[in-house]
VODOTI-785387 format. One line per 2 residues: number of its first residue (from 1); their letters; for each residue x, y, z of C-alpha. Coordinates in pm, 1 decimal, always signed. Layout:
<atoms>
NUM> A> X,Y,Z; ...
</atoms>
This chain:
<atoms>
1> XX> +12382.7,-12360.6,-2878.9; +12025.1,-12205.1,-2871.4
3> XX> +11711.8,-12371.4,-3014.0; +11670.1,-12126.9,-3259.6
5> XX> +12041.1,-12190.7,-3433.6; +11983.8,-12147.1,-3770.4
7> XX> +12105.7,-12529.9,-3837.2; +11979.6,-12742.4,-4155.1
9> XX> +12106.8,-13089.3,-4130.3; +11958.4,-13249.4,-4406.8
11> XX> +12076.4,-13159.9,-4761.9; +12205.6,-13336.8,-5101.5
13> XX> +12433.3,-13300.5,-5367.8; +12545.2,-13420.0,-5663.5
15> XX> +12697.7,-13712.9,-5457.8; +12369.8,-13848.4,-5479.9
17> XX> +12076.3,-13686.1,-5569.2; +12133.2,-13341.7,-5568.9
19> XX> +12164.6,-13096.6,-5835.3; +12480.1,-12863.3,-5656.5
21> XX> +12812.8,-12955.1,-5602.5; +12916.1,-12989.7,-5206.5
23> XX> +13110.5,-12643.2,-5246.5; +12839.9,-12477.3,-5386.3
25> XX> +12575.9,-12605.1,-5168.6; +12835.0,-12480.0,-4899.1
27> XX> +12830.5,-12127.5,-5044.4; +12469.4,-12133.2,-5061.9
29> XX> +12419.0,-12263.0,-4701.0; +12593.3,-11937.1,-4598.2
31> XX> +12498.4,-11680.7,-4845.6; +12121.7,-11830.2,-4659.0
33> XX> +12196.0,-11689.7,-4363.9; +12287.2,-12117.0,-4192.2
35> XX> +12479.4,-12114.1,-3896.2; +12535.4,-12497.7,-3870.5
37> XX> +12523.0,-12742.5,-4187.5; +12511.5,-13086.8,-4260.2
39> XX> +12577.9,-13246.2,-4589.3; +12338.4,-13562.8,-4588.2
41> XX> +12390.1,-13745.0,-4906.6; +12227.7,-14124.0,-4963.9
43> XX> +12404.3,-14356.7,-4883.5; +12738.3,-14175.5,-4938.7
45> XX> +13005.5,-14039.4,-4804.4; +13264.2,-13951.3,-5060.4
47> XX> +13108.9,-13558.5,-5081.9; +13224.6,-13456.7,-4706.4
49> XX> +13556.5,-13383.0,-4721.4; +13476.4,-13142.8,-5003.7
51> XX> +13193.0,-13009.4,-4794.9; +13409.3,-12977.3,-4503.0
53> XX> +13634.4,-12756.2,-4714.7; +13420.9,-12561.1,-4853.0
55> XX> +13240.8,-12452.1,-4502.8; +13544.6,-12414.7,-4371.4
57> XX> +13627.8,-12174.9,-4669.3; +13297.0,-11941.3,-4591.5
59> XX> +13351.5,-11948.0,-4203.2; +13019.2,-12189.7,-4150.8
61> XX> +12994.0,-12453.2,-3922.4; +12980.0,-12819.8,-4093.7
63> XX> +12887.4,-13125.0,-3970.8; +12926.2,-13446.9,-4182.3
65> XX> +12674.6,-13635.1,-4233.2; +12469.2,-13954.6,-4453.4
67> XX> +12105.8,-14079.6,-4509.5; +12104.6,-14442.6,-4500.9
69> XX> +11811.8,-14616.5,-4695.3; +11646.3,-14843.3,-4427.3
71> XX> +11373.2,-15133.7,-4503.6; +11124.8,-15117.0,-4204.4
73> XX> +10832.3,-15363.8,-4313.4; +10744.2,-15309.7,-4694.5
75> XX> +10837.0,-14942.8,-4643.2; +11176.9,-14775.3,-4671.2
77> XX> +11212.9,-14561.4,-4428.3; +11564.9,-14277.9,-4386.5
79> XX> +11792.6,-14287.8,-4108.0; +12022.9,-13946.5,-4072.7
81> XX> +12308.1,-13970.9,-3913.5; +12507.6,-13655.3,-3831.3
83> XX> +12827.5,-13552.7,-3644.8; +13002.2,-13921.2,-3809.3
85> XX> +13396.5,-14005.7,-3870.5; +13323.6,-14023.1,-4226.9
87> XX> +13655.5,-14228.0,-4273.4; +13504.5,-14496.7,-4006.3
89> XX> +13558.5,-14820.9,-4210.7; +13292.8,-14982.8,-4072.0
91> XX> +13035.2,-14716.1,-4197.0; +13218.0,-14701.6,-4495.4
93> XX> +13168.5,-15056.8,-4588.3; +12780.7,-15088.9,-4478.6
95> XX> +12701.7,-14780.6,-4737.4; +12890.2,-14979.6,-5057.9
97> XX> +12671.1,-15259.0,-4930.1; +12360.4,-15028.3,-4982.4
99> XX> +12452.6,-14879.0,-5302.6; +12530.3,-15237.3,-5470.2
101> XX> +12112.1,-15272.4,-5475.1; +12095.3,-14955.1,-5604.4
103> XX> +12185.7,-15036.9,-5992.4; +11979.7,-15341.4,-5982.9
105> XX> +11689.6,-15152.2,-5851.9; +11706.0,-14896.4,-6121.8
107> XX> +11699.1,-15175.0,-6361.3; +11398.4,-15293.7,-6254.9
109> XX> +11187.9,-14941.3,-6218.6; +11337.0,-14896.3,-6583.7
111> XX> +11188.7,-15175.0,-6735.5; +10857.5,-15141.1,-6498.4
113> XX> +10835.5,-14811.8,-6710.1; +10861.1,-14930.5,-7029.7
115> XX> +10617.0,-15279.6,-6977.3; +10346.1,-15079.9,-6832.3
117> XX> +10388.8,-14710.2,-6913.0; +10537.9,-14786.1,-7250.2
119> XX> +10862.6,-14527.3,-7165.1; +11215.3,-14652.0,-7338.4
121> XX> +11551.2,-14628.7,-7269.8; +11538.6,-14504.1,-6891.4
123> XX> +11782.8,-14627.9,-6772.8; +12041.4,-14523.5,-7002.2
125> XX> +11871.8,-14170.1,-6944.3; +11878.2,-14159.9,-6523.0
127> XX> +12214.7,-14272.0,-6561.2; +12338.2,-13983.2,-6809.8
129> XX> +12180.8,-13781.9,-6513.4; +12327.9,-13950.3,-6269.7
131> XX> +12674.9,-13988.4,-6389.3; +12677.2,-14305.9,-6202.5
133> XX> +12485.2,-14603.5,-6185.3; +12568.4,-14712.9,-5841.2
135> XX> +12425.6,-14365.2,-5685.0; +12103.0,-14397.8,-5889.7
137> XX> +11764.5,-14290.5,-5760.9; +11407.3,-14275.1,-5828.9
139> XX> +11484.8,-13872.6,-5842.1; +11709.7,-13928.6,-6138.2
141> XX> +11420.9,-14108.4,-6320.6; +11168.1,-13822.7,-6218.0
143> XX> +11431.4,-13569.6,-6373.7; +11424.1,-13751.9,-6683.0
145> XX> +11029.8,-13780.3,-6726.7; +11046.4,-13383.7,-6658.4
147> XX> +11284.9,-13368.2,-6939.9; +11116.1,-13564.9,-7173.4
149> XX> +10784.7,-13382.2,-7101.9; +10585.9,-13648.9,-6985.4
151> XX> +10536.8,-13480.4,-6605.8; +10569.5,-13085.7,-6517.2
153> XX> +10778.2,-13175.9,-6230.0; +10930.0,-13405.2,-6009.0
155> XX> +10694.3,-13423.0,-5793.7; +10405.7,-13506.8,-6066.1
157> XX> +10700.6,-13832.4,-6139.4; +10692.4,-13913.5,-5791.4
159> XX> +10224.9,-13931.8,-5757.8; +10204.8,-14094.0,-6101.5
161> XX> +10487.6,-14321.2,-6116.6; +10751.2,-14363.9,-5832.8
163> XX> +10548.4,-14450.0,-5497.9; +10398.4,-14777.0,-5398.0
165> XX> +10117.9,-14886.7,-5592.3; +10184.2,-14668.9,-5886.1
167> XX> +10347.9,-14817.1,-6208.4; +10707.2,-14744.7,-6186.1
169> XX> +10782.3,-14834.2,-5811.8; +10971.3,-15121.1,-5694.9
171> XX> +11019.6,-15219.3,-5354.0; +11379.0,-15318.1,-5256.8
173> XX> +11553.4,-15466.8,-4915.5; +11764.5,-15214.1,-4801.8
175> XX> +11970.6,-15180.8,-4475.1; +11817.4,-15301.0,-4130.6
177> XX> +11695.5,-15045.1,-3877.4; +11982.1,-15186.7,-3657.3
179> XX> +12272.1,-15199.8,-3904.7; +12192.7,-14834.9,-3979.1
181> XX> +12161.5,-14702.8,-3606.6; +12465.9,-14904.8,-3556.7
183> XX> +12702.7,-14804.1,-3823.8; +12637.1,-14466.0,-3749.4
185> XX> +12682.5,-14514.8,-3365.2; +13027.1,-14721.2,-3420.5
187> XX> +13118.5,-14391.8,-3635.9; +13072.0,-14144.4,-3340.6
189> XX> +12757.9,-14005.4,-3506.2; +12415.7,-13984.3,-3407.9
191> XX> +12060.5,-14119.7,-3582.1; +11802.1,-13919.6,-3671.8
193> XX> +11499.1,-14042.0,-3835.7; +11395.6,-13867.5,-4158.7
195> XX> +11073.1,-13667.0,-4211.5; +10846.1,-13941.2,-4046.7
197> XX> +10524.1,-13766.9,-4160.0; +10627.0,-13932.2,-4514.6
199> XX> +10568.4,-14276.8,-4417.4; +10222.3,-14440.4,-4428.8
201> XX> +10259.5,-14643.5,-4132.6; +9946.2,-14680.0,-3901.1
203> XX> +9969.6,-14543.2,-3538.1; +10068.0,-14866.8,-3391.9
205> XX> +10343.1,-14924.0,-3662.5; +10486.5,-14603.0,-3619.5
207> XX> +10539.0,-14625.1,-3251.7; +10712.7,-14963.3,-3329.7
209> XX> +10939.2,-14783.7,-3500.6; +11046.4,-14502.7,-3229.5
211> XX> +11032.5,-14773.2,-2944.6; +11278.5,-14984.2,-3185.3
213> XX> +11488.6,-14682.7,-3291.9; +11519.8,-14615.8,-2939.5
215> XX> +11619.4,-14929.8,-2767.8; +11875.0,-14959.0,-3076.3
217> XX> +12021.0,-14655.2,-2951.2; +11875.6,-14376.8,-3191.2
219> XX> +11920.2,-14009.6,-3113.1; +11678.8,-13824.6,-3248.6
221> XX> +11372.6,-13751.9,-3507.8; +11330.9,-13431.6,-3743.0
223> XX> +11079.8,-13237.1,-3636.7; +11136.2,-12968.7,-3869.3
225> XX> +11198.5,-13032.7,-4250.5; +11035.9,-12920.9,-4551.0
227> XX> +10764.6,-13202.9,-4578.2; +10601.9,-13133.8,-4245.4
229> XX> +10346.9,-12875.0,-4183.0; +10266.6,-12669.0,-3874.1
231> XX> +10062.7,-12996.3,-3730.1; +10359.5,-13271.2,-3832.2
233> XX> +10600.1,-12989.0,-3614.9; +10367.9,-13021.8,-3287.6
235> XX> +10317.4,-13412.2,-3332.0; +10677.7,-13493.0,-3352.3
237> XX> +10767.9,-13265.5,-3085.2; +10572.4,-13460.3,-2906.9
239> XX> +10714.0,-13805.7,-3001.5; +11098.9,-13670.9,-2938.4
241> XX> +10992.0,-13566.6,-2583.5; +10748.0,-13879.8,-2541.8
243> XX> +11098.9,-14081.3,-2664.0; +11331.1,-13892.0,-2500.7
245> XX> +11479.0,-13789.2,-2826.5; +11645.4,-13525.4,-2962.1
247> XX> +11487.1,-13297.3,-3247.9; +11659.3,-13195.9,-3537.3
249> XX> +11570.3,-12918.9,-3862.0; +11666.6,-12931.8,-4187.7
251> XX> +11552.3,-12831.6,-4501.7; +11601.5,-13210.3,-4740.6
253> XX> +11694.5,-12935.8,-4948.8; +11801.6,-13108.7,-5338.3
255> XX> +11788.7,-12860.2,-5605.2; +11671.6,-12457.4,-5612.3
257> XX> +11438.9,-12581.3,-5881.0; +11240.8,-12866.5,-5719.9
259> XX> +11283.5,-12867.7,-5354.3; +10999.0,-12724.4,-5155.4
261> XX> +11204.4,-12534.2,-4892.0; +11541.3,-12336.9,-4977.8
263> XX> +11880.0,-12403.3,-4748.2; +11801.6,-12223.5,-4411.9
265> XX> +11469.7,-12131.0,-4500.5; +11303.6,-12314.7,-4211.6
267> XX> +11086.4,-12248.6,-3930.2; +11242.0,-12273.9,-3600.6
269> XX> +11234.0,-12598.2,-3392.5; +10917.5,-12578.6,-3143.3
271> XX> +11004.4,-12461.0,-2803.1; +10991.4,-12722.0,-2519.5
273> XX> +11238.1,-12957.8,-2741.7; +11628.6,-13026.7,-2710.5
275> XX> +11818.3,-12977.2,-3041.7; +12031.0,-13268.6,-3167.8
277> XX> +12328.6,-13040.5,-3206.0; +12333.0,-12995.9,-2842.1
279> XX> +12523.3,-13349.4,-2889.1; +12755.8,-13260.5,-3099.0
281> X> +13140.5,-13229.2,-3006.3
</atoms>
Protein backbone atom coordinates (compact mmCIF):
# COMPACT_ATOMS: atom_id res chain seq x y z
CA UNK A 1 0.00 0.00 0.00
CA UNK A 2 1.28 3.58 -0.86
CA UNK A 3 2.73 6.05 1.67
CA UNK A 4 0.11 8.32 1.26
CA UNK A 5 -2.84 5.62 2.38
CA UNK A 6 -5.10 7.54 4.13
CA UNK A 7 -4.48 5.22 7.42
CA UNK A 8 -5.07 6.60 11.15
CA UNK A 9 -4.00 4.04 13.60
CA UNK A 10 -4.41 5.66 16.70
CA UNK A 11 -7.96 6.38 17.99
CA UNK A 12 -10.25 5.86 21.29
CA UNK A 13 -13.52 5.11 22.34
CA UNK A 14 -15.67 4.81 24.93
CA UNK A 15 -13.70 1.57 25.84
CA UNK A 16 -11.46 3.84 27.42
CA UNK A 17 -11.25 7.27 27.01
CA UNK A 18 -13.13 8.20 24.22
CA UNK A 19 -16.30 9.94 23.84
CA UNK A 20 -17.81 7.59 20.56
CA UNK A 21 -18.82 4.24 20.58
CA UNK A 22 -16.42 1.75 18.36
CA UNK A 23 -19.34 1.69 15.63
CA UNK A 24 -19.62 5.15 15.47
CA UNK A 25 -16.07 6.00 15.48
CA UNK A 26 -16.15 3.34 12.57
CA UNK A 27 -18.76 5.36 10.66
CA UNK A 28 -16.90 8.41 11.23
CA UNK A 29 -13.49 6.95 10.14
CA UNK A 30 -15.20 6.43 6.75
CA UNK A 31 -17.60 9.20 6.31
CA UNK A 32 -13.56 11.02 6.81
CA UNK A 33 -12.53 9.87 3.84
CA UNK A 34 -9.86 6.72 6.08
CA UNK A 35 -8.83 4.02 4.06
CA UNK A 36 -7.19 1.90 6.87
CA UNK A 37 -8.24 2.20 10.73
CA UNK A 38 -7.12 1.17 13.90
CA UNK A 39 -9.07 1.20 17.06
CA UNK A 40 -6.31 1.91 19.83
CA UNK A 41 -8.00 1.93 23.13
CA UNK A 42 -5.80 1.96 26.66
CA UNK A 43 -5.12 -0.76 27.81
CA UNK A 44 -8.15 -2.60 26.33
CA UNK A 45 -9.27 -4.77 24.14
CA UNK A 46 -12.88 -5.61 24.68
CA UNK A 47 -13.99 -2.64 21.88
CA UNK A 48 -12.43 -4.60 18.69
CA UNK A 49 -14.67 -7.00 17.82
CA UNK A 50 -17.33 -4.30 17.71
CA UNK A 51 -14.93 -2.18 15.72
CA UNK A 52 -14.19 -4.95 13.46
CA UNK A 53 -17.92 -5.13 12.73
CA UNK A 54 -18.63 -2.04 12.26
CA UNK A 55 -15.68 -1.41 9.50
CA UNK A 56 -16.57 -4.28 8.07
CA UNK A 57 -20.22 -2.88 7.87
CA UNK A 58 -18.95 0.53 5.93
CA UNK A 59 -16.47 -1.41 3.59
CA UNK A 60 -13.20 0.18 5.57
CA UNK A 61 -10.25 -1.54 6.30
CA UNK A 62 -9.70 -2.27 10.25
CA UNK A 63 -6.94 -3.21 12.03
CA UNK A 64 -7.17 -4.04 15.80
CA UNK A 65 -5.30 -2.52 17.89
CA UNK A 66 -4.28 -1.28 21.97
CA UNK A 67 -2.13 1.45 23.72
CA UNK A 68 -0.41 -0.05 26.54
CA UNK A 69 0.61 2.41 29.41
CA UNK A 70 4.43 1.86 29.79
CA UNK A 71 6.70 3.24 32.86
CA UNK A 72 10.08 4.25 31.21
CA UNK A 73 12.02 6.09 34.15
CA UNK A 74 9.57 8.48 36.12
CA UNK A 75 7.75 9.00 32.80
CA UNK A 76 4.94 6.96 31.26
CA UNK A 77 5.48 6.62 28.06
CA UNK A 78 2.57 4.68 25.16
CA UNK A 79 3.35 1.70 23.31
CA UNK A 80 0.79 1.03 20.13
CA UNK A 81 0.48 -2.04 19.04
CA UNK A 82 -1.47 -2.72 15.82
CA UNK A 83 -2.36 -5.67 13.52
CA UNK A 84 -2.78 -8.01 17.22
CA UNK A 85 -4.96 -11.40 17.81
CA UNK A 86 -7.00 -9.53 20.17
CA UNK A 87 -8.19 -12.95 21.69
CA UNK A 88 -4.26 -13.79 22.38
CA UNK A 89 -4.51 -14.79 26.11
CA UNK A 90 -1.35 -13.76 26.86
CA UNK A 91 -2.05 -10.06 25.80
CA UNK A 92 -5.21 -10.40 27.27
CA UNK A 93 -3.98 -11.08 30.70
CA UNK A 94 -0.96 -8.39 30.74
CA UNK A 95 -3.76 -5.51 29.95
CA UNK A 96 -6.13 -6.68 33.23
CA UNK A 97 -2.77 -6.48 34.92
CA UNK A 98 -2.51 -2.76 33.77
CA UNK A 99 -5.95 -1.71 34.41
CA UNK A 100 -5.91 -3.19 38.16
CA UNK A 101 -3.52 0.17 38.95
CA UNK A 102 -5.79 2.09 37.23
CA UNK A 103 -8.64 2.46 40.11
CA UNK A 104 -6.07 2.90 42.70
CA UNK A 105 -4.44 5.59 40.75
CA UNK A 106 -7.60 7.51 40.33
CA UNK A 107 -7.98 7.34 43.98
CA UNK A 108 -5.05 8.96 44.62
CA UNK A 109 -5.27 12.01 41.86
CA UNK A 110 -8.86 12.32 43.53
CA UNK A 111 -7.85 13.00 46.81
CA UNK A 112 -4.54 15.00 45.50
CA UNK A 113 -7.42 17.32 44.19
CA UNK A 114 -9.27 17.82 47.02
CA UNK A 115 -5.98 18.24 49.75
CA UNK A 116 -4.40 20.76 47.61
CA UNK A 117 -6.89 22.21 45.12
CA UNK A 118 -9.73 21.93 47.58
CA UNK A 119 -12.08 19.96 44.65
CA UNK A 120 -14.64 17.17 46.27
CA UNK A 121 -16.08 14.21 45.29
CA UNK A 122 -13.91 13.40 42.04
CA UNK A 123 -13.83 10.41 42.03
CA UNK A 124 -17.33 9.55 42.29
CA UNK A 125 -17.62 12.18 39.34
CA UNK A 126 -14.73 10.58 36.72
CA UNK A 127 -16.31 7.47 37.45
CA UNK A 128 -20.05 8.55 36.52
CA UNK A 129 -18.03 9.56 33.32
CA UNK A 130 -16.34 6.74 33.02
CA UNK A 131 -18.89 4.14 33.64
CA UNK A 132 -16.13 2.13 35.03
CA UNK A 133 -13.61 2.46 37.50
CA UNK A 134 -11.13 0.02 36.20
CA UNK A 135 -10.85 2.04 32.67
CA UNK A 136 -10.39 5.36 34.53
CA UNK A 137 -8.14 8.13 33.30
CA UNK A 138 -6.76 11.43 34.00
CA UNK A 139 -9.11 12.47 30.80
CA UNK A 140 -12.16 11.48 32.77
CA UNK A 141 -11.06 13.84 35.62
CA UNK A 142 -10.28 16.72 33.03
CA UNK A 143 -13.96 16.14 31.66
CA UNK A 144 -15.27 16.62 34.97
CA UNK A 145 -13.31 19.96 35.91
CA UNK A 146 -14.73 21.17 32.35
CA UNK A 147 -18.08 20.31 33.64
CA UNK A 148 -17.91 21.79 36.80
CA UNK A 149 -16.45 25.03 35.30
CA UNK A 150 -13.33 25.16 36.94
CA UNK A 151 -11.16 24.83 33.38
CA UNK A 152 -12.51 25.83 29.69
CA UNK A 153 -11.21 22.64 28.44
CA UNK A 154 -9.42 19.62 28.75
CA UNK A 155 -6.54 20.70 27.86
CA UNK A 156 -6.52 23.78 30.50
CA UNK A 157 -7.14 20.28 33.17
CA UNK A 158 -4.27 18.71 31.73
CA UNK A 159 -1.42 22.40 32.21
CA UNK A 160 -2.99 23.20 35.58
CA UNK A 161 -3.59 19.98 37.15
CA UNK A 162 -2.83 16.54 35.47
CA UNK A 163 1.03 16.62 34.37
CA UNK A 164 4.04 16.17 36.53
CA UNK A 165 4.69 18.79 38.89
CA UNK A 166 1.27 20.22 38.86
CA UNK A 167 -1.22 19.47 41.78
CA UNK A 168 -3.34 16.69 40.66
CA UNK A 169 -0.69 14.29 39.03
CA UNK A 170 0.42 11.11 40.38
CA UNK A 171 3.01 9.03 39.05
CA UNK A 172 2.20 5.27 38.84
CA UNK A 173 4.34 1.93 37.76
CA UNK A 174 2.84 0.77 34.84
CA UNK A 175 3.88 -2.04 32.37
CA UNK A 176 7.69 -2.54 31.43
CA UNK A 177 8.96 -1.44 28.02
CA UNK A 178 9.61 -5.23 27.49
CA UNK A 179 6.35 -6.77 28.75
CA UNK A 180 4.59 -4.34 26.40
CA UNK A 181 6.78 -4.95 23.15
CA UNK A 182 6.41 -8.49 24.10
CA UNK A 183 2.78 -9.05 24.64
CA UNK A 184 2.11 -7.41 21.59
CA UNK A 185 4.80 -9.43 19.61
CA UNK A 186 3.49 -12.93 21.18
CA UNK A 187 -0.03 -11.54 19.77
CA UNK A 188 1.17 -11.26 16.09
CA UNK A 189 1.07 -7.45 16.35
CA UNK A 190 3.52 -4.89 15.98
CA UNK A 191 4.83 -1.83 18.51
CA UNK A 192 4.69 1.48 17.76
CA UNK A 193 5.73 4.12 20.06
CA UNK A 194 3.22 6.90 20.74
CA UNK A 195 3.68 10.60 19.85
CA UNK A 196 7.32 10.76 21.28
CA UNK A 197 7.47 14.57 20.96
CA UNK A 198 5.17 14.38 24.28
CA UNK A 199 7.75 13.10 26.49
CA UNK A 200 10.29 15.36 28.24
CA UNK A 201 13.11 13.11 28.03
CA UNK A 202 16.60 14.70 27.28
CA UNK A 203 18.41 13.70 23.99
CA UNK A 204 20.39 11.01 25.56
CA UNK A 205 17.25 9.50 27.32
CA UNK A 206 15.31 9.45 24.36
CA UNK A 207 17.72 7.54 22.26
CA UNK A 208 17.78 5.02 25.21
CA UNK A 209 14.52 4.50 24.56
CA UNK A 210 14.57 3.73 20.58
CA UNK A 211 17.89 1.68 21.02
CA UNK A 212 15.82 -0.32 23.86
CA UNK A 213 12.56 -0.45 21.87
CA UNK A 214 14.56 -1.76 19.19
CA UNK A 215 16.67 -4.51 20.53
CA UNK A 216 13.25 -5.60 22.32
CA UNK A 217 11.95 -6.05 19.00
CA UNK A 218 9.77 -2.80 18.40
CA UNK A 219 8.40 -1.97 14.98
CA UNK A 220 7.90 1.30 14.61
CA UNK A 221 7.40 5.12 15.94
CA UNK A 222 4.51 7.65 14.87
CA UNK A 223 5.73 10.13 12.98
CA UNK A 224 2.55 11.63 12.19
CA UNK A 225 -0.18 12.28 14.92
CA UNK A 226 -1.93 15.22 16.03
CA UNK A 227 0.64 16.44 18.73
CA UNK A 228 3.55 16.82 16.37
CA UNK A 229 4.19 19.76 14.25
CA UNK A 230 5.86 20.11 10.85
CA UNK A 231 9.48 19.93 12.81
CA UNK A 232 8.41 16.73 15.25
CA UNK A 233 7.34 15.05 11.44
CA UNK A 234 11.06 15.62 10.00
CA UNK A 235 12.81 14.62 13.41
CA UNK A 236 11.08 11.37 13.76
CA UNK A 237 11.43 10.54 10.25
CA UNK A 238 14.64 10.71 10.94
CA UNK A 239 14.79 8.48 14.08
CA UNK A 240 12.53 5.59 12.19
CA UNK A 241 15.13 5.56 9.36
CA UNK A 242 18.18 6.17 11.86
CA UNK A 243 16.34 2.88 13.79
CA UNK A 244 15.37 1.11 11.04
CA UNK A 245 11.80 1.52 12.02
CA UNK A 246 8.74 1.71 10.56
CA UNK A 247 6.53 5.04 10.65
CA UNK A 248 3.10 5.10 11.39
CA UNK A 249 0.02 8.19 11.26
CA UNK A 250 -2.74 8.56 13.21
CA UNK A 251 -4.79 11.10 14.43
CA UNK A 252 -5.01 10.05 18.81
CA UNK A 253 -8.24 11.17 17.78
CA UNK A 254 -10.77 11.04 21.37
CA UNK A 255 -13.72 13.16 21.02
CA UNK A 256 -14.98 15.80 18.02
CA UNK A 257 -15.05 18.25 20.88
CA UNK A 258 -11.53 18.13 22.39
CA UNK A 259 -9.18 16.40 20.15
CA UNK A 260 -6.89 18.60 18.15
CA UNK A 261 -7.02 16.67 14.83
CA UNK A 262 -10.35 14.99 13.40
CA UNK A 263 -10.26 11.04 12.15
CA UNK A 264 -8.29 11.16 8.80
CA UNK A 265 -7.54 14.63 8.98
CA UNK A 266 -3.76 14.18 8.89
CA UNK A 267 -0.90 15.20 6.92
CA UNK A 268 0.69 12.56 4.96
CA UNK A 269 3.69 10.53 6.29
CA UNK A 270 7.07 12.31 4.99
CA UNK A 271 8.46 10.78 1.92
CA UNK A 272 11.73 8.76 2.29
CA UNK A 273 9.90 6.59 5.21
CA UNK A 274 8.32 2.94 5.12
CA UNK A 275 4.73 2.80 6.50
CA UNK A 276 4.02 0.32 9.32
CA UNK A 277 1.10 -1.08 7.41
CA UNK A 278 3.43 -2.31 4.86
CA UNK A 279 3.69 -5.15 7.72
CA UNK A 280 0.54 -5.94 8.01
CA UNK A 281 -1.03 -9.36 6.77
Amino acid sequence: MPTALNADLHSHSTRSDGTLSPTLLARRAHANGVQLWALTDHDEADGLDEAAAAARDCGLRFVAGVEISVSVGDQTVHVVGLDVDAADAVLRDGLQQVRAGREQRARRIAAELERQVGIGDAYAGAVRLAGNPALLSRTHFARLLVERRVCASTQEVFTRFLTPGKPGYVAHAWATLRDAVGWIRGAGGHAVIAHPARYHFTSTEEWGLFEAFTELGGSGVEVVTASHGSGDQRKYAGIATEFGLRASRGSDFHSPLESRCDLGRLPPLPSGVAPVWELFA
